[in-house]
Structures are given as structure tokens and as C-alpha cells.
KEFIVO-432328 format. One line per 10 residues: number of its first residue (from 0); their letters; for each residue x, y, z of C-alpha. Coordinates in nm, 3 decimals. Layout:
N
NUM> A> X,Y,Z; ... .
END
This chain:
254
0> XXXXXXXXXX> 0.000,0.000,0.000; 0.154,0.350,-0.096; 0.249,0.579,0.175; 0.046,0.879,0.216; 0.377,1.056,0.077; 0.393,0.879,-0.193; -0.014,0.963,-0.302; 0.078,1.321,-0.246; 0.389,1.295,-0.512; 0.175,1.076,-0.760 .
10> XXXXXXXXXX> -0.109,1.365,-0.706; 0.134,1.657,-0.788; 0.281,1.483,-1.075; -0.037,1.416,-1.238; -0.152,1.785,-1.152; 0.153,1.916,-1.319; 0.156,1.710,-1.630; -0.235,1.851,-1.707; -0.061,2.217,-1.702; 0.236,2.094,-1.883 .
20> XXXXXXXXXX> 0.034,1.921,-2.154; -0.179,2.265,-2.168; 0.109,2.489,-2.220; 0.355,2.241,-2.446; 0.361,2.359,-2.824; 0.264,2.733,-2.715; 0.531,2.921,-2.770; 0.632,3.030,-2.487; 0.922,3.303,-2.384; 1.235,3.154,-2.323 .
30> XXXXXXXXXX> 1.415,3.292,-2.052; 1.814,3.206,-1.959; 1.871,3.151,-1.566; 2.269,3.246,-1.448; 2.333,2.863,-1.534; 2.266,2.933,-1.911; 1.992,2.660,-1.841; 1.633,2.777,-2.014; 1.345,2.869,-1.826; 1.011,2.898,-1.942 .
40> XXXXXXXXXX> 0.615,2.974,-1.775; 0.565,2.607,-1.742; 0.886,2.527,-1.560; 0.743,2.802,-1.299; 0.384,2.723,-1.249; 0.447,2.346,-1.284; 0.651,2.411,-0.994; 0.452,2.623,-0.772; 0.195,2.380,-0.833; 0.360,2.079,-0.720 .
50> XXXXXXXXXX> 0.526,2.265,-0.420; 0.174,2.389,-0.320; 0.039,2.079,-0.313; 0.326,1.871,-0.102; 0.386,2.154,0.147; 0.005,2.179,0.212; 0.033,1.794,0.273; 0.399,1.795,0.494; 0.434,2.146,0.578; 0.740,2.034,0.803 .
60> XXXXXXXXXX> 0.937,1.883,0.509; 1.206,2.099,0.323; 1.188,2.173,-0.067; 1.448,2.198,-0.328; 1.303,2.302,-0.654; 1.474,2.361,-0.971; 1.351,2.651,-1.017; 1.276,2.838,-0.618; 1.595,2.655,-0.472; 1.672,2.502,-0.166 .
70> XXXXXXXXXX> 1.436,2.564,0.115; 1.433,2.438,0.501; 1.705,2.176,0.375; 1.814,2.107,0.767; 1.502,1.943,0.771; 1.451,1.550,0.819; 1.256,1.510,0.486; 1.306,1.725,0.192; 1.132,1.721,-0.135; 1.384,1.742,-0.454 .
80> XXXXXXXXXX> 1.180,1.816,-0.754; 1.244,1.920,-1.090; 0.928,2.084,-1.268; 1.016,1.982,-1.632; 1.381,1.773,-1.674; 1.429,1.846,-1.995; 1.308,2.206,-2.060; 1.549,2.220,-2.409; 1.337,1.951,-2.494; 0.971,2.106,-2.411 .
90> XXXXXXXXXX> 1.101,2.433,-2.572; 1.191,2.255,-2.930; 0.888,2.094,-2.904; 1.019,1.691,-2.878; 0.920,1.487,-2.613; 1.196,1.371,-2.413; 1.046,1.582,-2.135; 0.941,1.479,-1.770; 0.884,1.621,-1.423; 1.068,1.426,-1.134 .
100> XXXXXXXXXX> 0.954,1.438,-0.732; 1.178,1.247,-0.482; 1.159,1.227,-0.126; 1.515,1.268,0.076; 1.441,1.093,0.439; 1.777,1.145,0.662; 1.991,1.145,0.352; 1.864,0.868,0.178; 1.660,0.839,-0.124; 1.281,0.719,-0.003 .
110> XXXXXXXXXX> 1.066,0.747,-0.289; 1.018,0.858,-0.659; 0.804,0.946,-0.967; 0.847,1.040,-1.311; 0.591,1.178,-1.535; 0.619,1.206,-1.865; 0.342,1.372,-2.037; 0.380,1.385,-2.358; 0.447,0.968,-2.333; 0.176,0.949,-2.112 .
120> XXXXXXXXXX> 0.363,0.747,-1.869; 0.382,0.767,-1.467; 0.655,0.601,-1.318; 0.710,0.563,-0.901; 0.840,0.361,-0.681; 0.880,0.349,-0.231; 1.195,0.217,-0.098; 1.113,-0.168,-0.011; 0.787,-0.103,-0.257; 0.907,-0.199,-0.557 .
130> XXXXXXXXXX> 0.898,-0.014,-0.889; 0.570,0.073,-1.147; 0.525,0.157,-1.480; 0.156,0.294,-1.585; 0.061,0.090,-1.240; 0.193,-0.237,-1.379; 0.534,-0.332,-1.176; 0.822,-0.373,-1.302; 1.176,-0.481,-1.302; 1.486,-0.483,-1.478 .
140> XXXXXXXXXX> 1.647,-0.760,-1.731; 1.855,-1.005,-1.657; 2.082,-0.972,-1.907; 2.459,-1.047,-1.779; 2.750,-1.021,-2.038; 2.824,-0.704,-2.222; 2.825,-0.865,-2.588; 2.420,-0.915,-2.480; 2.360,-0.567,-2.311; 2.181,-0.264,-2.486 .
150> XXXXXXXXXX> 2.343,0.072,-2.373; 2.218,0.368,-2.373; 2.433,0.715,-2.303; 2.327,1.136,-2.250; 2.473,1.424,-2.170; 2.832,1.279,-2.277; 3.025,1.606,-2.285; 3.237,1.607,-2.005; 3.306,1.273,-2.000; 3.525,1.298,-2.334 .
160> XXXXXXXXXX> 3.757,1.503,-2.180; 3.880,1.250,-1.965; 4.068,0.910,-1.989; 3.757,0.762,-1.941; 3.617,0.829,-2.308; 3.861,0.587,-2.434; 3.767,0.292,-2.228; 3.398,0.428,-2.321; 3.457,0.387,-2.670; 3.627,0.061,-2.597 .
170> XXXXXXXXXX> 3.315,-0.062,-2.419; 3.042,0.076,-2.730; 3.265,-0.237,-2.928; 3.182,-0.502,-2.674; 2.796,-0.439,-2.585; 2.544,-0.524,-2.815; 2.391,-0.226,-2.905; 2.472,0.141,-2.824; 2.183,0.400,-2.803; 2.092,0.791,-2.656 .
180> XXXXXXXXXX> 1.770,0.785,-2.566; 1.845,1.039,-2.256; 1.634,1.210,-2.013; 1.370,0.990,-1.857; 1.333,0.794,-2.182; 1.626,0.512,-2.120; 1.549,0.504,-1.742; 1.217,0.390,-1.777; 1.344,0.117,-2.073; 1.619,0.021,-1.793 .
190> XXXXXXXXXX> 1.314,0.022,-1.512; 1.096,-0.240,-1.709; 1.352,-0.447,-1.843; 1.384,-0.265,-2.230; 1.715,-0.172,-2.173; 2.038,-0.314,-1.962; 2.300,0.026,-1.894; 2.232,0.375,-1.869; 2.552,0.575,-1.883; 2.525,0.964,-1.876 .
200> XXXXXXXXXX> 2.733,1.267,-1.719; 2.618,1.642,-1.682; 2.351,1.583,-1.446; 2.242,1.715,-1.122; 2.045,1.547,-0.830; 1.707,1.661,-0.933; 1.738,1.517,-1.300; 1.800,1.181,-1.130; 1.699,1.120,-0.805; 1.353,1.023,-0.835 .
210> XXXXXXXXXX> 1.479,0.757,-1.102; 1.739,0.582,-0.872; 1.448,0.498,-0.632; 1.260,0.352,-0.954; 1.573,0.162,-1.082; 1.690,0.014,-0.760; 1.341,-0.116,-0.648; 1.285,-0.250,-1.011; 1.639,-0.454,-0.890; 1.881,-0.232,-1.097 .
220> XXXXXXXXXX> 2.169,-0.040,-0.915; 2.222,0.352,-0.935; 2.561,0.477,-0.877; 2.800,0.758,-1.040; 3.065,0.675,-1.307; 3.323,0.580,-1.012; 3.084,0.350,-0.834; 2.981,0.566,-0.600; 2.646,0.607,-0.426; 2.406,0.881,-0.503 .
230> XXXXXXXXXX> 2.391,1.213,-0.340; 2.316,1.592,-0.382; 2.652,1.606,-0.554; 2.663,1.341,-0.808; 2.708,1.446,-1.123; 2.759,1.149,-1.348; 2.554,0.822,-1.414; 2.615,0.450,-1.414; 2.255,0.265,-1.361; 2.231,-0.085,-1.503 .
240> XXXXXXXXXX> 2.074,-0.454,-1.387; 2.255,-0.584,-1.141; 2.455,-0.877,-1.325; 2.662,-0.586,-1.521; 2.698,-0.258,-1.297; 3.012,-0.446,-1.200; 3.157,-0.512,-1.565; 3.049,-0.179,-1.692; 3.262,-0.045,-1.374; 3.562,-0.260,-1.467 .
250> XXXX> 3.535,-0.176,-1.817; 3.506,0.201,-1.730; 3.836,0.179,-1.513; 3.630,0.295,-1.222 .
END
């Protein structure tokens, strides 16, 4: 049975993908925050919205919004939510979009859910819950040698100017099949079983933390490129089943 915290999340996800659906296609203004990151009138209400909603619920829990920062962050619980992940996306009008809500309980990861709106797809999950897809559950493959797995990498930038590019491309020749579906796109795959590795760098916390609670109860593991576990300062991605997280590392040099 879902915790009352995790209703409230599913509630506010579903309430922000209606205003996102109204206002995606319609041309909004684009505005550029310090980051260089675009902003636009969705982003903004989609997040009042959602905060309004979870601090009328837990008025005691902190909030860290992409867009109204970090508030009451001393606090036991705190909400990390990011109103549309992908706002390059929403503006150019392809739908690799989503909004992300997840629950930080004493420094761990509790809960998550993804909406995607344009897909139509709802994604949570509650630590010791397990993971759900469009309310079905699901879990990840079991695929467990690289000449089998299907990759799929994002936001690769950074990560080619280090030694690890090389023993990246050295791993694209031993997986199956190498794809970039990014965003919320290959975590879901990963989640229900579509897809074996997600590799990515350039992230923040909100862009992923909702989907490490989905991908580790769907019996995947989440960590950074080094192996590491997941925390308001991880910046890089390595989420696969749980038969190759360990080759993938090994391969990586990690």
C-alpha cells in the first residue's frame, strides 16, 4: 500500500503534467537563468503547483526546486523536484520531457516518480515497494554479459575530456547495441527491463533522483561513473541490472 507521501507525489505529478500538456507547443518566452539553463512559464507554475500541493500535505518537510531553490534543507525530509527535466526539450517541441519528485528521508533516497506527459507514462516507486510503470510493476532484465547488453548514453560532454572516453569507446565495441535515448526515456526502458545500462554525465540530483528509487526497487543499481552512491553532488551516471553494474565499472576503469 503507498504511503500517504507517496499519493501526495503521484497527485502533484499528475496535476503538473495537465498544465504541462496545456502549455507544451505554445510558444512560450524563453528565458536564460545564471546557469545558461532555459526557463520557461511552465517550468514556474508546474513548480509552484507541485510545491503547493506537497507543502500543504507535509508542511514540516524541506523543498528543493529547480527553479525556487533550496528551502528548510536542515530538515529531516526534503522534497527534490524538478518541474520539467528536460526544458530544451519542451522548448523545441520533442518529447523527451518529464517532471521528477523524490523524497530525501535522513539522507537517503525514499521514494520517486516520473511523469512524462507527452508519453503518457507515470513512473514511481517506495523504498522496499518496488517499482511501477503505468501501475503495472516492473523490473529490470537479466541480461549479464556485455556482448548481450543494450546501452544507452546522455549528456556525454564532459566525459570525453577524460581518460575515461577511451575505455567508453572501448566498451560501445563489446555491448550489443549502443543507443541515446536520454532524459527519462532510457530510465524507464532500464526500469521495465527494455534496456540493460544507462551511462550519462552532466547531471544534477534533481534530474535523477527520483529515477534511482525507480531503478533500484525495479532490482537495478544507481551509482556515479566511479561507483559511488548517489547524493546531492553526483554528477555522473552508471545505472544498469545488477549482473553488469560491475563489468560496466571494470570496463570504465572505475
Amino acid at each position: 500500500m503507498a504511503s500517504k507521501e507517496l499519493a501526495a507525489a503521484i497527485e502533484a505529478a499528475q496535476a503538473a503534467a495537465e498544465l504541462i500538456r496545456s502549455l507544451y507547443r505554445a510558444k512560450l518566452t524563453v528565458h536564460t537563468k545564471p546557469d545558461a539553463s532555459p526557463v520557461t512559464e511552465a517550468d514556474v507554475k508546474a513548480e509552484e503547483l507541485i510545491r503547493g500541493i506537497l507543502s500543504r500535505r507535509f508542511p514540516g518537510y524541506g523543498f528543493f526546486g529547480e527553479e525556487s531553490g533550496r528551502h528548510a534543507m536542515q530538515a529531516e525530509n526534503v522534497w527534490l523536484v524538478d518541474p520539467i527535466d528536460g526544458t530544451k526539450s519542451f522548448v523545441r517541441e520533442t518529447p523527451f520531457f518529464s517532471t521528477q519528485i523524490a523524497l530525501l528521508r535522513a539522507g537517503e533516497l525514499v521514494l520517486g516518480v516520473s511523469s512524462a506527459p507527452a508519453y503518457a507514462e507515470l513512473a514511481w516507486a517506495e523504498r522496499g515497494g518496488g517499482a511501477f510503470l503505468n501501475e503495472q510493476p516492473v523490473r529490470v532484465s537479466r541480461i549479464a554479459q556485455l556482448a548481450q547488453a543494450h546501452v544507452s548514453a546522455g549528456n556525454l560532454k564532459s566525459l570525453t575530456r577524460g581518460a575515461q572516453w577511451a575505455r567508453f569507446g572501448a566498451l560501445i565495441r563489446e555491448v550489443s547495441r549502443i543507443r541515446g535515448y536520454g532524459d527519462f526515456v532510457h530510465y524507464h526502458l532500464l526500469a521495465r527491463g527494455a534496456l540493460d545500462v544507462v551511462i550519462e554525465s552532466d547531471v544534477n540530483i534533481l534530474d535523477i533522483a527520483a529515477l534511482t528509487v525507480i531503478v533500484r526497487e525495479a532490482g537495478g543499481i544507481f551509482t556515479d561513473l566511479a561507483g559511488r552512491p548517489v547524493g546531492l553532488g553526483t554528477t555522473s551516471v552508471l545505472a544498469s541490472n545488477a549482473a553488469l553494474h560491475g563489468l560496466v565499472l571494470e570496463a570504465l576503469g572505475a
